[in-house]
VOVEXSE-249816 format. One record per atom (N, C-alpha, C, CB): residue in three letters; z, y, x. Coordinates in steps of 0.1 Angstrom, whole numbers, padded with zeros to 4 digits, always signed. Each point is the difference from the previous one (the first is absolute). Glycine has a CB too. Layout:
ALAZYX;...
//
This chain:
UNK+1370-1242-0628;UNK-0005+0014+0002;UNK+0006+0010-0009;UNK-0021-0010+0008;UNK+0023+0007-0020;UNK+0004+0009-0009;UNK+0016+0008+0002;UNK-0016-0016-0014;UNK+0026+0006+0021;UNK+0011+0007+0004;UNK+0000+0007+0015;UNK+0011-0017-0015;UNK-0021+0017+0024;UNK-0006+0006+0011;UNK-0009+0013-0004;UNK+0002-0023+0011;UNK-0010+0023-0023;UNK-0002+0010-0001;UNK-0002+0003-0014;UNK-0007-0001+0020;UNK+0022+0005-0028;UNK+0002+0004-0017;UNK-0002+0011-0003;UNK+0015-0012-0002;UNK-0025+0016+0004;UNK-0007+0016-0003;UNK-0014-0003-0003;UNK+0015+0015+0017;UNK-0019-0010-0029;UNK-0014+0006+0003;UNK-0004+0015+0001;UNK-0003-0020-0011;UNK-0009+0021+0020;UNK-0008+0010-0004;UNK-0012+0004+0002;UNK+0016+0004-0001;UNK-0019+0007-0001;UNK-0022+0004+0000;UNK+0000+0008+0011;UNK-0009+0005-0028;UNK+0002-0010+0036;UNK-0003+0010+0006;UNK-0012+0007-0001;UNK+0013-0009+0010;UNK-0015+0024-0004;UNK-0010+0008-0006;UNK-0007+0010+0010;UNK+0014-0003-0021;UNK-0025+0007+0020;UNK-0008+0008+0012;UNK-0009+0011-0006;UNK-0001-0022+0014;UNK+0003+0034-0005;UNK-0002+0003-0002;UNK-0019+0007-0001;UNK+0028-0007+0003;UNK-0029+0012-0016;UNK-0020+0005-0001;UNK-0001+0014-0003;UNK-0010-0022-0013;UNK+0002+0028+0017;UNK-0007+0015-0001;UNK-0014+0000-0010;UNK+0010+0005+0026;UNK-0007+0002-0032;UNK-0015-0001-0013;UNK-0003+0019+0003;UNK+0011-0026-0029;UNK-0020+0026+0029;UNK-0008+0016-0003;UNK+0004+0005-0011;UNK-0019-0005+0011;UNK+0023+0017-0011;UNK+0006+0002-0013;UNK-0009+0013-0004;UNK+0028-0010+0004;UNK-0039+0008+0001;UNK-0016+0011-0005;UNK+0001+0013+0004;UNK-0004-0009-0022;UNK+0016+0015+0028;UNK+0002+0015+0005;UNK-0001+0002+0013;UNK+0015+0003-0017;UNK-0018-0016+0025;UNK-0001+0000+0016;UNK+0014-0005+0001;UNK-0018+0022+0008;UNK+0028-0028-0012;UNK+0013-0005+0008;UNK-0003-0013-0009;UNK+0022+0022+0008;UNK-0009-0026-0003;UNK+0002-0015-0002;UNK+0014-0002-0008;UNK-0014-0007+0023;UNK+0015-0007-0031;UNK+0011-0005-0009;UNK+0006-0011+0002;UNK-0009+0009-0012;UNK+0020-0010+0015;UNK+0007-0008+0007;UNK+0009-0009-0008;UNK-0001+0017+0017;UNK-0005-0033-0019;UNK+0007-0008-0010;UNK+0002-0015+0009;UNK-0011+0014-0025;UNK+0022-0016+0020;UNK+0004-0016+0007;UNK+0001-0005-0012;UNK+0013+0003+0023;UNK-0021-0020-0014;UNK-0003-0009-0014;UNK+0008-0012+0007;UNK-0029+0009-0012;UNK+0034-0016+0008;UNK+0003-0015+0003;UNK-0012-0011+0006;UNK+0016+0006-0020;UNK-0012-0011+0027;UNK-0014-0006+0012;UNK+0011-0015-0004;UNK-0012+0023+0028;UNK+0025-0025-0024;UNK+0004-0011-0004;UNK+0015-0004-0010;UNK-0014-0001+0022;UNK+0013-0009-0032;UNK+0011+0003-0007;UNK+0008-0011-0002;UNK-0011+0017-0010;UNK+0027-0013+0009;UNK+0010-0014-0007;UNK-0001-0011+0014;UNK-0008+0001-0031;UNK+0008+0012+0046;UNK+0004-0006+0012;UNK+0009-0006+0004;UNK-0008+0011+0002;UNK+0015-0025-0001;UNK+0016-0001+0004;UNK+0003+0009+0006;UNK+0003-0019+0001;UNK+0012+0022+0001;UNK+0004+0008+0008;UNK+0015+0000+0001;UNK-0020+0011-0003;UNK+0025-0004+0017;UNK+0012+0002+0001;UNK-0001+0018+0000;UNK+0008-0027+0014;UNK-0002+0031-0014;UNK+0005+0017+0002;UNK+0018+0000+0004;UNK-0020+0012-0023;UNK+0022-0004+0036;UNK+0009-0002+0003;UNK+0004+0020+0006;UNK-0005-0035+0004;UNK+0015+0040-0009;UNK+0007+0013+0000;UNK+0005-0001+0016;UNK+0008+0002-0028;UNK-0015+0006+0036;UNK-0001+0005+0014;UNK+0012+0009+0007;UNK-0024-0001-0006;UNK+0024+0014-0003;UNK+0007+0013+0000;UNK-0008+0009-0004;UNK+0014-0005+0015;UNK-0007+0013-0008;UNK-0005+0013-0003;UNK-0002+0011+0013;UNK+0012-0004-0022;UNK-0020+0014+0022;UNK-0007+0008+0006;UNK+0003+0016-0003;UNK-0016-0021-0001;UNK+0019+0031+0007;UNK+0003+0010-0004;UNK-0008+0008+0011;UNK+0022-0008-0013;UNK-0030+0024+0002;UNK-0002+0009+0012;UNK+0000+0015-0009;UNK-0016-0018+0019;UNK+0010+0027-0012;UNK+0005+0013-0003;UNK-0017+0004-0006;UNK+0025+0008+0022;UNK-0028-0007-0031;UNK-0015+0009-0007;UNK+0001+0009-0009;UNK-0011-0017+0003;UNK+0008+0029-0002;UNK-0004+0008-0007;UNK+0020+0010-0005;UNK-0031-0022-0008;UNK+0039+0019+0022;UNK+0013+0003+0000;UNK+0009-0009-0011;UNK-0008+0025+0009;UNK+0000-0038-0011;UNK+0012-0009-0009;UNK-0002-0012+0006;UNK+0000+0011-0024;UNK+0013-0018+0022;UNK+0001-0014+0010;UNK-0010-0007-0011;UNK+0028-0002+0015;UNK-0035-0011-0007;UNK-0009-0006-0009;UNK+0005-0014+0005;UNK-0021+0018-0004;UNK+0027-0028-0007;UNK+0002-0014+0010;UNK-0010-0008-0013;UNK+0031+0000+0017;UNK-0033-0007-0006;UNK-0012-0011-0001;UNK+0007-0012+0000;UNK-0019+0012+0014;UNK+0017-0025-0026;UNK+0000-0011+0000;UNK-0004-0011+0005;UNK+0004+0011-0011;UNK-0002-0017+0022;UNK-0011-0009+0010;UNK+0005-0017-0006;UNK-0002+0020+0029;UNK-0008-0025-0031;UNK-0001-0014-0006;UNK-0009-0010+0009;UNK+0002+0012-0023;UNK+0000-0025+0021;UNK-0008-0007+0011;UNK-0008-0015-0013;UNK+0023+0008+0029;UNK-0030-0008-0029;UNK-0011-0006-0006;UNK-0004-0017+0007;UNK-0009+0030-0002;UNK+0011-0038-0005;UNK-0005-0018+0006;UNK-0009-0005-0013;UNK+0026-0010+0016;UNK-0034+0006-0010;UNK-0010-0003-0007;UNK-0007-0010+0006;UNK+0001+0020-0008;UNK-0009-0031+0007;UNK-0006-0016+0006;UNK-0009+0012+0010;UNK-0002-0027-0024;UNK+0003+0017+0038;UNK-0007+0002+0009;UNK-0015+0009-0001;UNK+0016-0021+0004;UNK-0026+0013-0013;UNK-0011-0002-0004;UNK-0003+0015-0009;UNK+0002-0028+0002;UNK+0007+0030-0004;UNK+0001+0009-0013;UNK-0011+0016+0008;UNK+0035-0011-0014;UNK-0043+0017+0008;UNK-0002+0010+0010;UNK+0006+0013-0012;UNK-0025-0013+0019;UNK+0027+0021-0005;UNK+0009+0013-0006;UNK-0003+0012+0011;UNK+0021-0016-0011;UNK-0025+0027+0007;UNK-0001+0007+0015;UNK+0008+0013+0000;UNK-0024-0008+0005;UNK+0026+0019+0003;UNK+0010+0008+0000;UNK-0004+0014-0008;UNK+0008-0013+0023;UNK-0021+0009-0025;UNK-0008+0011-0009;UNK+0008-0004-0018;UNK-0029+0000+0019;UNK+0035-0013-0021;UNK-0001-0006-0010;UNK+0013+0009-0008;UNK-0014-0026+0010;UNK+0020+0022-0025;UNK+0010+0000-0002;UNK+0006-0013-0012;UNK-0006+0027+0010;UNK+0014-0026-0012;UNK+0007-0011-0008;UNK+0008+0004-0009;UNK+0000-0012+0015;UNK-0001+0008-0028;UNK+0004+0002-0009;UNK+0008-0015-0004;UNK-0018+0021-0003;UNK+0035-0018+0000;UNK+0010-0008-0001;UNK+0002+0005-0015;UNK+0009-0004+0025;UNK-0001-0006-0031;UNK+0007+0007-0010;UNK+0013+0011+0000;UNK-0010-0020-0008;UNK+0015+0023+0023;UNK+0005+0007+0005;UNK-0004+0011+0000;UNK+0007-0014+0008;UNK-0020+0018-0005;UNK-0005+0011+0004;UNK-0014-0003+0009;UNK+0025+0011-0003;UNK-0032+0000+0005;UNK-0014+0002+0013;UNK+0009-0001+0007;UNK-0021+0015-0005;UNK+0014-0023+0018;UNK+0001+0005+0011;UNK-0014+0002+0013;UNK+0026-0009-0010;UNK-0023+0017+0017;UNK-0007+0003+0012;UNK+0000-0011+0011;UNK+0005+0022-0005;UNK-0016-0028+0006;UNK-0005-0010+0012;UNK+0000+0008+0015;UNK-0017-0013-0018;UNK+0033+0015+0026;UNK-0002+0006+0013;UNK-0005-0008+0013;UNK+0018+0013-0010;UNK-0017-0022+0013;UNK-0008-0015+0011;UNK+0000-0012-0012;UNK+0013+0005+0031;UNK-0016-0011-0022;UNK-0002-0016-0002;UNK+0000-0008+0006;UNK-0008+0004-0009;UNK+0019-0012+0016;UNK+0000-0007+0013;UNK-0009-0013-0003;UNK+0024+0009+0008;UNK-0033-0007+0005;UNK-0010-0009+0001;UNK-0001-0007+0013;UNK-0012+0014-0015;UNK+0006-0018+0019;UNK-0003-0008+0011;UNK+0015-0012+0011;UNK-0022+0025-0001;UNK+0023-0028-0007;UNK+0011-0014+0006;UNK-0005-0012+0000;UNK+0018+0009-0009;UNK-0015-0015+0015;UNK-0002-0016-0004;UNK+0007-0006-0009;UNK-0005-0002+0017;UNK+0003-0009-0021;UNK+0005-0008-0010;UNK+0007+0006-0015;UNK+0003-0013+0021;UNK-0009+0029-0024;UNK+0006+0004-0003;UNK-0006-0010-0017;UNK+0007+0025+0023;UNK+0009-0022-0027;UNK+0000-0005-0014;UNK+0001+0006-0015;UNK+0007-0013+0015;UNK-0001+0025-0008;UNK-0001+0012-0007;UNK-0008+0016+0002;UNK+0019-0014-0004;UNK-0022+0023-0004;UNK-0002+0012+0006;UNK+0008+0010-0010;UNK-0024-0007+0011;UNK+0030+0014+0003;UNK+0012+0010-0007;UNK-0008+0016+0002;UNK+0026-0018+0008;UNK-0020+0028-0017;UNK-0006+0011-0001;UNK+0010+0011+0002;UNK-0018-0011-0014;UNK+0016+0021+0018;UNK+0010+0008+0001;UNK-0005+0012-0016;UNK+0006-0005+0035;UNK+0005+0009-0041;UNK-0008+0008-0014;UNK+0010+0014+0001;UNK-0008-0026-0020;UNK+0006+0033+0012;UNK+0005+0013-0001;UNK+0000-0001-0019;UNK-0010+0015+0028;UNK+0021-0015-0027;UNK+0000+0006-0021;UNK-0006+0016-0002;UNK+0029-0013-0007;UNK-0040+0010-0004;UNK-0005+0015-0004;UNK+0004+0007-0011;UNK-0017-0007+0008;
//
Protein backbone atom coordinates (compact mmCIF):
# COMPACT_ATOMS: atom_id res chain seq x y z
CA UNK A 1 0.00 0.00 0.00
CA UNK A 2 2.57 2.41 0.79
CA UNK A 3 4.04 2.63 -2.86
CA UNK A 4 0.25 2.92 -4.17
CA UNK A 5 -0.37 5.54 -2.00
CA UNK A 6 3.15 7.66 -0.83
CA UNK A 7 1.50 10.72 0.34
CA UNK A 8 -0.03 11.76 3.36
CA UNK A 9 -2.66 14.07 4.30
CA UNK A 10 -5.59 15.82 6.66
CA UNK A 11 -8.34 16.32 5.55
CA UNK A 12 -10.55 19.18 6.78
CA UNK A 13 -14.24 20.60 7.00
CA UNK A 14 -15.54 23.09 7.09
CA UNK A 15 -17.56 25.04 10.77
CA UNK A 16 -19.38 28.32 11.30
CA UNK A 17 -19.27 29.62 14.97
CA UNK A 18 -21.42 32.97 15.84
CA UNK A 19 -19.14 35.53 16.09
CA UNK A 20 -21.83 37.68 18.64
CA UNK A 21 -22.55 40.58 15.95
CA UNK A 22 -25.34 38.46 14.08
CA UNK A 23 -22.74 36.84 11.30
CA UNK A 24 -20.82 33.95 11.40
CA UNK A 25 -16.89 32.66 11.46
CA UNK A 26 -15.66 30.53 9.24
CA UNK A 27 -12.83 27.94 10.43
CA UNK A 28 -11.78 24.49 9.05
CA UNK A 29 -10.55 22.01 11.45
CA UNK A 30 -9.13 18.58 10.45
CA UNK A 31 -11.86 15.67 10.74
CA UNK A 32 -9.12 13.18 9.44
CA UNK A 33 -5.25 12.95 9.59
CA UNK A 34 -1.86 11.24 8.13
CA UNK A 35 -4.38 9.75 5.25
CA UNK A 36 -2.33 7.60 2.69
CA UNK A 37 -2.45 9.09 -0.35
CA UNK A 38 -1.59 9.59 -3.88
CA UNK A 39 -1.85 13.36 -5.42
CA UNK A 40 -1.39 13.38 -8.94
CA UNK A 41 -0.91 17.04 -11.19
CA UNK A 42 -4.03 17.19 -13.69
CA UNK A 43 -3.29 20.62 -15.53
CA UNK A 44 -4.43 23.56 -15.62
CA UNK A 45 -7.55 25.73 -16.10
CA UNK A 46 -7.63 29.19 -17.35
CA UNK A 47 -10.36 32.10 -17.38
CA UNK A 48 -10.93 35.78 -17.60
CA UNK A 49 -12.06 37.58 -13.88
CA UNK A 50 -12.06 40.76 -12.83
CA UNK A 51 -10.12 41.60 -16.73
CA UNK A 52 -7.03 39.28 -15.65
CA UNK A 53 -6.49 35.76 -16.85
CA UNK A 54 -6.80 33.48 -13.75
CA UNK A 55 -5.44 29.76 -14.27
CA UNK A 56 -6.30 27.28 -11.87
CA UNK A 57 -4.27 24.21 -10.88
CA UNK A 58 -6.46 20.95 -11.16
CA UNK A 59 -5.12 17.86 -9.20
CA UNK A 60 -6.66 14.40 -8.74
CA UNK A 61 -6.76 12.91 -5.25
CA UNK A 62 -6.68 8.51 -4.39
CA UNK A 63 -7.27 7.77 -1.35
CA UNK A 64 -8.65 3.86 0.11
CA UNK A 65 -12.01 3.27 -0.99
CA UNK A 66 -13.54 3.52 2.58
CA UNK A 67 -11.91 6.68 3.22
CA UNK A 68 -14.89 9.32 3.41
CA UNK A 69 -14.22 12.72 1.81
CA UNK A 70 -16.95 15.05 0.41
CA UNK A 71 -16.83 17.87 -2.11
CA UNK A 72 -17.62 20.39 0.63
CA UNK A 73 -14.18 19.04 2.12
CA UNK A 74 -10.61 20.30 1.52
CA UNK A 75 -7.03 18.77 1.81
CA UNK A 76 -4.25 19.84 2.99
CA UNK A 77 -0.84 18.20 1.39
CA UNK A 78 2.46 19.31 2.11
CA UNK A 79 2.18 20.81 -1.29
CA UNK A 80 -0.40 23.05 -0.53
CA UNK A 81 -4.65 23.27 0.29
CA UNK A 82 -6.53 22.06 -1.97
CA UNK A 83 -10.33 22.32 -2.96
CA UNK A 84 -12.54 19.08 -2.91
CA UNK A 85 -14.38 19.65 -6.59
CA UNK A 86 -16.41 15.79 -6.93
CA UNK A 87 -15.68 12.66 -5.67
CA UNK A 88 -16.19 9.74 -7.75
CA UNK A 89 -18.50 7.46 -6.10
CA UNK A 90 -20.72 4.80 -6.93
CA UNK A 91 -18.84 1.87 -8.97
CA UNK A 92 -18.48 -1.42 -8.25
CA UNK A 93 -15.66 -3.18 -7.03
CA UNK A 94 -14.34 -0.11 -6.62
CA UNK A 95 -10.91 -0.28 -4.78
CA UNK A 96 -10.11 3.06 -4.75
CA UNK A 97 -11.82 6.59 -4.42
CA UNK A 98 -10.43 9.26 -6.60
CA UNK A 99 -11.22 13.05 -6.14
CA UNK A 100 -11.10 15.68 -8.46
CA UNK A 101 -9.24 18.94 -6.34
CA UNK A 102 -8.48 22.52 -7.32
CA UNK A 103 -5.14 24.09 -5.64
CA UNK A 104 -6.07 27.18 -3.38
Amino acid sequence: MKTAMPDTVNIQRESQEADGQGGFITSWGNVYQNIPARLNAKGASESIAAERLDTQLDFTLTVAYDQSIDPTDRVVHSSGTYAVQSVDTGKSWTLSKRCQMRQL
